[in-house]
LUMPA-532456 format. One record per residue (C-alpha): residue number from 1; residue in three letters; chain; x, y negated, z. Coordinates in steps of 0.1 Angstrom, whole numbers. Each point is the difference from the previous one (the first is absolute). Layout:
<recs>
nr  rest  kette  x  y  z
NUM  Ala  A  X  Y  Z
...
</recs>
This chain:
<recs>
nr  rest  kette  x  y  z
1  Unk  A  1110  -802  991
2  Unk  A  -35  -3  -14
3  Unk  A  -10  -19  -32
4  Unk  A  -33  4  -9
5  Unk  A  -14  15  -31
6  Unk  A  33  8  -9
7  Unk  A  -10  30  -12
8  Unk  A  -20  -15  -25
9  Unk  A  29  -20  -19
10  Unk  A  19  8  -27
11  Unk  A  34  13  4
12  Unk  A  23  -33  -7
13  Unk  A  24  24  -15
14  Unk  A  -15  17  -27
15  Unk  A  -38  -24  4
16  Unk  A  -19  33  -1
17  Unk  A  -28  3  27
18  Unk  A  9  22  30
19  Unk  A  -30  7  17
20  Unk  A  -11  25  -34
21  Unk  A  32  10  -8
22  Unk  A  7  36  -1
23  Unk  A  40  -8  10
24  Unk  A  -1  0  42
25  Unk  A  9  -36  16
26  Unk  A  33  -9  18
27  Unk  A  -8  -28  30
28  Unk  A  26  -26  3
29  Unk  A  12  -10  38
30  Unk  A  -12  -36  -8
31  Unk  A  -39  20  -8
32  Unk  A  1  -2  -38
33  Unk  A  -7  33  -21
34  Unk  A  21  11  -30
35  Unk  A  -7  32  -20
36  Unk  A  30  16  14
37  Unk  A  15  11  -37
38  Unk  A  1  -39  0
39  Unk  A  13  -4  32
40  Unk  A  26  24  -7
41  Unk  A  10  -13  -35
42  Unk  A  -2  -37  21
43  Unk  A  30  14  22
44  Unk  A  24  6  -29
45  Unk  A  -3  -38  -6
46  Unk  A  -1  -13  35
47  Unk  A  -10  5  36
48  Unk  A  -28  -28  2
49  Unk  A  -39  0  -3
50  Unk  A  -8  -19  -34
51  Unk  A  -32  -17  17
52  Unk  A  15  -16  35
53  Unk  A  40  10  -5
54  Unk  A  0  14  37
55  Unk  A  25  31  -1
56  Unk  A  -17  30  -12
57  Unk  A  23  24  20
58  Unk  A  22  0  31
59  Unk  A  27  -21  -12
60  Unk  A  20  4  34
61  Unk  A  28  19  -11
62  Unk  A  4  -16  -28
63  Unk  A  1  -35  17
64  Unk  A  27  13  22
65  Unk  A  19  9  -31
66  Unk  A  -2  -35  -10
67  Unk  A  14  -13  34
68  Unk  A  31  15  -8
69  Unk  A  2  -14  -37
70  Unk  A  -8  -34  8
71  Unk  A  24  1  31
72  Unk  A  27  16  -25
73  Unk  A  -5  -31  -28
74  Unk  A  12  -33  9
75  Unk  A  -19  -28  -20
76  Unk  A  26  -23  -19
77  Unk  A  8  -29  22
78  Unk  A  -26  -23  -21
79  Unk  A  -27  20  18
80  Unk  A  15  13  31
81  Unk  A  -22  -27  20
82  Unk  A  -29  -3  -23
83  Unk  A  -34  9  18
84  Unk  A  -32  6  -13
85  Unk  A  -37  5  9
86  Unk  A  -16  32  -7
87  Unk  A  -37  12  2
88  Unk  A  -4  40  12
89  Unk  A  -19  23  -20
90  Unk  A  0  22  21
91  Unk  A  -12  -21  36
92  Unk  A  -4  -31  -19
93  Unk  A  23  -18  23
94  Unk  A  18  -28  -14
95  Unk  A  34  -16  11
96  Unk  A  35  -14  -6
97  Unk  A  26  25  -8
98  Unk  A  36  5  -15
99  Unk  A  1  2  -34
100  Unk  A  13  32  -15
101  Unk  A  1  10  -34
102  Unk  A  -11  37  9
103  Unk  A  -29  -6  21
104  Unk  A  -13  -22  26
105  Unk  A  -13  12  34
106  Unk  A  -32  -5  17
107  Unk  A  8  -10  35
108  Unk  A  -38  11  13
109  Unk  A  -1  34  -13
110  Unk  A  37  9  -14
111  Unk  A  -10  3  -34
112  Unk  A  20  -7  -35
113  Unk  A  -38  -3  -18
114  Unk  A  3  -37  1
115  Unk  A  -3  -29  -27
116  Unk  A  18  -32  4
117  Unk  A  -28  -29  10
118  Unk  A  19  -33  -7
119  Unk  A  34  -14  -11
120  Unk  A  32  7  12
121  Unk  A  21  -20  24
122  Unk  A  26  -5  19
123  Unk  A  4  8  38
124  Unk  A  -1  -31  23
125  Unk  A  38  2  7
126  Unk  A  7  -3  -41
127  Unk  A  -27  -28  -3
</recs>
């Protein structure tokens, strides 16, 4: 993905330029540049880009891993039904999903890199 002049921003990690720095660039799959000692120090804290929170790195495996957790936890009764909308940062899809405490699931693209967009509530069968 291109973004233009991108090589003539600031690292948002560390703020320093990257176009004159001597420490080589790391591109992000969204199209953003990191110096890659940031990008690497980034990945000990999390798995996102700081500037547009797309996943940084094939998350696939990882995603699968979550399948089984989230299929292994019930939610307490309270929230068994409770369904929520969520925004994608990875395909910015949005829609209506289960609630789960560990992670909810994009239904467009499969992903767990997901915030909740609006309140909570209850399926139509509870309402």
């Amino acid at each position: 993905k291109c973004i233009e002049n991108v090589s003539r921003q600031d690292c948002p990690i560390c703020l320093e330029d990257i176009h004159t720095s001597r420490v080589g660039a790391h591109v992000l799959p969204c199209g953003h540049l990191l110096h890659r000692t940031c990008y690497e120090e980034m990945l000990k804290e999390g798995y996102r880009c700081p500037l547009c929170m797309h996943s940084a790195l094939d998350m696939t495996r990882y995603w699968r891993q979550l399948d089984t957790e989230v299929a292994q936890t019930p939610m307490p009764t309270e929230y068994q039904n409770m369904m929520v909308e969520i925004l994608c940062n990875d395909c910015s899809a949005r829609s209506t999903v289960q609630f789960h405490l560990l992670g909810m699931k994009c239904q467009s693209c499969q992903s767990y890199n997901t915030a909740q967009d609006g309140r909570c509530r209850l399926s139509l069968e509870e309402q």
